[in-house]
C-alpha positions as CSV (number, residue, x, y, z in Angstrom):
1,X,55.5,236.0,-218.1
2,X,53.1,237.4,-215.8
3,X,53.4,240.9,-214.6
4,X,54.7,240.4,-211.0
5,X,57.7,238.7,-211.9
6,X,60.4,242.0,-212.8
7,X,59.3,244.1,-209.8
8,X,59.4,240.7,-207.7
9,X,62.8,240.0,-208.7
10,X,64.1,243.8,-208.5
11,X,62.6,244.0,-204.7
12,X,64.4,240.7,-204.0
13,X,67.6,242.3,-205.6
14,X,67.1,245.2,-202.9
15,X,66.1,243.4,-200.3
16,X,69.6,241.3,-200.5
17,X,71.3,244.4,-200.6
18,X,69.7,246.3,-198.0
19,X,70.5,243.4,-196.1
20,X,74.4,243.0,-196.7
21,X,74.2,239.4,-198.1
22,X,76.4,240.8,-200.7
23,X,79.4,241.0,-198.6
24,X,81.2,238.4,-197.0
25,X,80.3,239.0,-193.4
26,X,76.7,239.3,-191.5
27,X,77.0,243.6,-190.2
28,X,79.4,243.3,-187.7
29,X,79.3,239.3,-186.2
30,X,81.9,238.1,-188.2
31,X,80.0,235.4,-189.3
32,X,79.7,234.7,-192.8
33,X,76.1,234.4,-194.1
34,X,76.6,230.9,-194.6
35,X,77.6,230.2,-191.0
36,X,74.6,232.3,-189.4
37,X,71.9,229.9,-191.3
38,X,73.8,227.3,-189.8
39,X,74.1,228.6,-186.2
40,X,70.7,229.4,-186.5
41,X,69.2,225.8,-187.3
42,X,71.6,224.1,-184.2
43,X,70.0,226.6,-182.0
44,X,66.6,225.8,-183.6
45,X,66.9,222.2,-183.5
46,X,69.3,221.9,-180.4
47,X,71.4,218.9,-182.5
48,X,71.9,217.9,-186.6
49,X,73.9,215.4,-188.2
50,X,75.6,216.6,-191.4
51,X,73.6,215.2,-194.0
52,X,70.5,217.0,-192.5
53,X,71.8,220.5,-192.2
54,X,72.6,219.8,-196.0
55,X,68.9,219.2,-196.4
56,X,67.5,222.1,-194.4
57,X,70.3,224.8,-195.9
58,X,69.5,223.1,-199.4
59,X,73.8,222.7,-200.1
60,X,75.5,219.6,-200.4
61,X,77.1,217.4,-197.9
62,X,80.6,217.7,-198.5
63,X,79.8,222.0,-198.2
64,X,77.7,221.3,-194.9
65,X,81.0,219.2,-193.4
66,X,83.0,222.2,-194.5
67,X,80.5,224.4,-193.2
68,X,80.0,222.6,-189.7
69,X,84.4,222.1,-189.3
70,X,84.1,225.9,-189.5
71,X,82.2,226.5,-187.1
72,X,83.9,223.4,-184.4
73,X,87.4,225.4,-185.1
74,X,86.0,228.5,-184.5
75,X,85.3,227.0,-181.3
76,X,81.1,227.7,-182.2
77,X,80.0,224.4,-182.6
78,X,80.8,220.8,-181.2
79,X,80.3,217.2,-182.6
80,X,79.7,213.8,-180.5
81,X,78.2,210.7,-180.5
82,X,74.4,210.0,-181.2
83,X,73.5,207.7,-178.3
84,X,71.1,205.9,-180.3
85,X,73.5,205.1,-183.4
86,X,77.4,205.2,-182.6
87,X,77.9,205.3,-186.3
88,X,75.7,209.1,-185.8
89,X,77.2,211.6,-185.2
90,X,75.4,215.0,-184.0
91,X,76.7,218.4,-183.8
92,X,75.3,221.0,-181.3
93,X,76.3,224.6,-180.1
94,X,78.9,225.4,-177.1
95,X,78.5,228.1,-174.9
96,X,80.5,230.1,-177.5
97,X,78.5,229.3,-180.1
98,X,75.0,230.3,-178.2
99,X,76.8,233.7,-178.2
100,X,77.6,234.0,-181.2
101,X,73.8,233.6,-181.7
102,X,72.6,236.3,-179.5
103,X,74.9,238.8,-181.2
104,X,73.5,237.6,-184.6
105,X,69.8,238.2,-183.4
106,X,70.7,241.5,-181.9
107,X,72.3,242.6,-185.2
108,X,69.2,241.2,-187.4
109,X,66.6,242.0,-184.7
110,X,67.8,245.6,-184.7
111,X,68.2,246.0,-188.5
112,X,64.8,244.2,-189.7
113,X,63.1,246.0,-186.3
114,X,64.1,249.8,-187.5
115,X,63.2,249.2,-191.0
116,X,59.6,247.9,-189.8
117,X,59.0,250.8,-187.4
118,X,59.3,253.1,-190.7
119,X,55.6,251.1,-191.9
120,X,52.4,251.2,-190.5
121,X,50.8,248.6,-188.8
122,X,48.8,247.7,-191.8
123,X,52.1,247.5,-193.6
124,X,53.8,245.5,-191.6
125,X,51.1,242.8,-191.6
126,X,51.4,243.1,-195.7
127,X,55.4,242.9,-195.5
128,X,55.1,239.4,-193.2
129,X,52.2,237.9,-194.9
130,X,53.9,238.8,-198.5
131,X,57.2,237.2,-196.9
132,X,55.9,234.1,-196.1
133,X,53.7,233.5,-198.9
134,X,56.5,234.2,-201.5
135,X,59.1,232.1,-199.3
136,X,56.0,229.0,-199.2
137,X,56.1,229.8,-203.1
138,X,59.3,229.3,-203.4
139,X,59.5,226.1,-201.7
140,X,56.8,224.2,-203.3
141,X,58.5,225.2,-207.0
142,X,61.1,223.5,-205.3
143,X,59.4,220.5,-204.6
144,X,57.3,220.6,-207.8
145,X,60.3,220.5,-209.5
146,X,59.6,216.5,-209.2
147,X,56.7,216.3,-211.1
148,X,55.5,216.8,-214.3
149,X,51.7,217.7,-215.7
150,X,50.7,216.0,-219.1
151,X,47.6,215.0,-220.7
152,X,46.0,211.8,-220.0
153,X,47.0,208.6,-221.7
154,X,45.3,205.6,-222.4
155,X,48.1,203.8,-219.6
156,X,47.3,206.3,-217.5
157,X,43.2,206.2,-217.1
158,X,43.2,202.6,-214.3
159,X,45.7,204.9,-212.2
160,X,43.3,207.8,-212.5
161,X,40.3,205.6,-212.0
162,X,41.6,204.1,-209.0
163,X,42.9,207.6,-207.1
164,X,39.2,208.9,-207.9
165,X,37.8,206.0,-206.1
166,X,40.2,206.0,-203.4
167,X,40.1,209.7,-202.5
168,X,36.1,210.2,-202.8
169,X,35.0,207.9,-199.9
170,X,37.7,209.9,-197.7
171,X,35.6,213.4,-197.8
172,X,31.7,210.6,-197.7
173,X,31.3,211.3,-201.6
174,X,30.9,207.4,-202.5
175,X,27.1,207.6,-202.4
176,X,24.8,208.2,-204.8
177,X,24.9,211.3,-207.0
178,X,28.5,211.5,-206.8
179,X,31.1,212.0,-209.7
180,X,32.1,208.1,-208.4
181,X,29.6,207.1,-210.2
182,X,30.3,208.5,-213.5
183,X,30.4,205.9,-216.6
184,X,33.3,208.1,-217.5
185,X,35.5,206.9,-214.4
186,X,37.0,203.6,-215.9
187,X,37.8,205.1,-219.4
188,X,38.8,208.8,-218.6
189,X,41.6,209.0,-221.5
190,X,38.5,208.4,-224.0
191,X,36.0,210.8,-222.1
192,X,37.9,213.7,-222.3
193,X,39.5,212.8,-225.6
194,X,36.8,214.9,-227.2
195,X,36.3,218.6,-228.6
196,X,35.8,220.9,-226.1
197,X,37.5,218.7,-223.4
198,X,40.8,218.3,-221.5
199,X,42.1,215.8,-218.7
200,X,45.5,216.0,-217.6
201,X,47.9,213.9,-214.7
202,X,50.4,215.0,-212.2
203,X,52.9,212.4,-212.4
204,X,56.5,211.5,-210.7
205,X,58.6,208.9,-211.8
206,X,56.1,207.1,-214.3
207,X,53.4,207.2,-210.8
208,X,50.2,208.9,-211.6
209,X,49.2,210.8,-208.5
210,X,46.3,212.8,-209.1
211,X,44.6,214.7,-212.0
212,X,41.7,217.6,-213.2
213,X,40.1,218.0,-216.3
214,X,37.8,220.5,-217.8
215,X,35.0,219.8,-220.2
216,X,31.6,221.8,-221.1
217,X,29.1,222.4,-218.9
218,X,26.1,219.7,-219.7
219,X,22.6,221.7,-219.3
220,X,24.2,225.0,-219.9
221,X,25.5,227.6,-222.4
222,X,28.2,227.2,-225.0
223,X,30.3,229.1,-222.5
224,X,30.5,227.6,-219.6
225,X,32.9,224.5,-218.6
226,X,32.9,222.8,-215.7
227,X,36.3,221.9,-213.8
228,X,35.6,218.0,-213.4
229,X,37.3,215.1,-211.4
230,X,40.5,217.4,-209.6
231,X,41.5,215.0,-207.3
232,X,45.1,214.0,-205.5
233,X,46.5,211.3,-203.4
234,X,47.5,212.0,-199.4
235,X,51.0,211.7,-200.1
236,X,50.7,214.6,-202.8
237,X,49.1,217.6,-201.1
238,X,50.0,220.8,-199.7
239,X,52.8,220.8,-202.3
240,X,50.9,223.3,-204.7
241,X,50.0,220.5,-207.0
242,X,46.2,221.7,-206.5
243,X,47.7,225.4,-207.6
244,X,49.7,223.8,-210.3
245,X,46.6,221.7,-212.0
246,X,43.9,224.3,-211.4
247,X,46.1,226.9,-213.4
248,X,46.7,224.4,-216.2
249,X,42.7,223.4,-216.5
250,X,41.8,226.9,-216.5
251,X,44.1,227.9,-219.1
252,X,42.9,225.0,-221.2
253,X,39.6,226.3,-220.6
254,X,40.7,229.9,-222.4
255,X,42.0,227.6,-224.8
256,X,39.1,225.7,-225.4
257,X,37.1,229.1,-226.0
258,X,35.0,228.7,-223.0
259,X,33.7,232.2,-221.1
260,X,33.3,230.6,-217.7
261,X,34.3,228.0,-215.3
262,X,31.5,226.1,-213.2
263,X,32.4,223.2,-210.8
264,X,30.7,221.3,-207.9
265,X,32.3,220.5,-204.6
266,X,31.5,219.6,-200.5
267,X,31.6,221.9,-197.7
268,X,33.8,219.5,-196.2
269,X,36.4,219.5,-198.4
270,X,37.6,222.7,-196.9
271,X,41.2,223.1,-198.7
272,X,40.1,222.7,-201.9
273,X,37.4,225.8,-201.1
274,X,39.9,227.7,-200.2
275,X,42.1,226.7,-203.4
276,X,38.9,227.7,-205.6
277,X,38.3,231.0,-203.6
278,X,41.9,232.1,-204.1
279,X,41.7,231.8,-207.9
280,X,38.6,233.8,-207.6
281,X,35.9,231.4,-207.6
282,X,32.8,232.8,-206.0
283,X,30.3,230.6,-204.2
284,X,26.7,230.1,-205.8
285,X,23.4,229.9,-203.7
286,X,23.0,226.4,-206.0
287,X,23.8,224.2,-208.8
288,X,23.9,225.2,-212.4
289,X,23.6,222.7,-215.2
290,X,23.1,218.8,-215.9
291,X,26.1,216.8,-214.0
292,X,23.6,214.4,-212.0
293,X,25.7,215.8,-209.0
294,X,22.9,215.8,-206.6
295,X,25.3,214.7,-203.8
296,X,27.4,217.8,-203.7
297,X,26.7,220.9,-201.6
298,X,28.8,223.6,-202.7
299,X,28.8,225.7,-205.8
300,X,31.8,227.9,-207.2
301,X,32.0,229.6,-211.2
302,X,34.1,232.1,-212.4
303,X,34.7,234.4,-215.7
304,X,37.8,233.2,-217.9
């Protein structure tokens, strides 16, 4: 379990305190919790059917109707007609309801406002970026939730060989002296099917979508691997797969008994840069090693 985890979860504890989520009310609105998420997104997005406030509050339909009846005989929130689709239909605020909303966000301004004015500026900053970053976390283990990570397969390795030439020419690495090229593309199962080497998939629903491997270094020391062929389809990123896969090579990596982790990339392909630098890659002035490579630009390593 890594070390974050209990002092995470014990500050979320307190947080939901502090807050007064454990009582039945929001402070002094009269609004249940429940209710203020949901006045909140119809002021946000001016009008929702049913089925996607469900979606956006995460809760299921049947509570969302409840939820949304609630809030019409309170006299907060109003259903009609989508002109587009008479079968639609939309709810939006009344005049009540918008109320109701400025009270809320006088209540939560003030509370979250006082509590912040106790910090320093540099705080602060910490407190929002932490906030966000835990809460975009959160989300993608959500979505992850989806997919699963497993080592190649012989079934698996046309997928893979076809997502590696279909994402390559996107970022111009489909000339010479890219890993395109590789005799090891059509037959990846058997490649890394070897000591000292690992390949593994992100699947959902029997679809392979991407993959990473790690395997040593050729040219270099005993020590050093190199993170080969991490690639993912469009429809896949900016879910934390890249997170997810880099995490599992690189602990195969320990596994494997390697020291160090070397890999070759583009200065184009700006996002997965930053996904390197945030595992704590550091750039090299040049390229270390064997790979035939001599298409790439960019040079990252790091201690395991």
């Amino acid at each position: 379990m890594l070390p974050q985890v209990a002092p995470l979860r014990d500050s979320s504890r307190r947080v939901v305190r502090e807050l007064g989520f454990m009582s039945d009310r929001y402070q002094t609105t009269g609004v249940s919790h429940a209710q203020c998420h949901a006045l909140l997104e119809l002021e946000t997005r001016g009008q929702l059917a049913g089925g996607e406030l469900a979606a956006t509050l995460m809760i299921d339909k049947s509570t969302a109707s409840r939820l949304l009846h609630a809030l019409a005989e309170r006299g907060w929130a109003r259903q009609r007609v989508d002109p587009a689709d008479a079968r639609r239909k939309l709810w939006h605020l009344t005049e009540a309801g918008r109320t109701k909303v400025v009270a809320v966000h006088l209540q939560a301004n003030g509370q979250v406002g006082e509590a912040l004015s106790l910090l320093g500026e540099a705080e602060r900053s910490a407190v929002v970026d932490g906030m966000q970053l835990y809460a975009k976390a959160l989300r993608r283990r959500r979505l992850q939730a989806a997919f699963t990570v497993r080592s190649i397969t012989h079934d698996d390795a046309p997928q893979v060989a076809a997502i590696i030439r279909a994402v390559m020419p996107e970022f111009g690495a489909d000339g010479p002296g890219f890993a395109l090229h590789d005799p090891e593309v059509d037959h990846m199962d058997r490649a890394y099917g070897v000591p000292g080497a690992r390949y593994y998939v992100i699947e959902r629903g029997g679809r392979v979508l991407g993959g990473g491997g790690v395997a040593a270094l050729e040219g270099a020391g005993a020590g050093t691997c190199e993170l080969r062929k991490m690639y993912f389809l469009p429809e896949v990123r900016g879910l934390g797969l890249g997170a997810r896969m880099l995490s599992t090579c690189l602990e195969a990596a320990r596994e494997l008994g390697y020291e160090r982790c070397y890999l070759e990339t583009l200065e184009s392909m700006r996002a997965a840069q930053r996904l390197y630098r945030a595992f704590g890659f550091k750039q090299l002035d040049g390229p270390e090693g064997a790979t035939g490579h001599f298409g790439c630009d960019a040079w990252y390593a790091r201690g395991l």
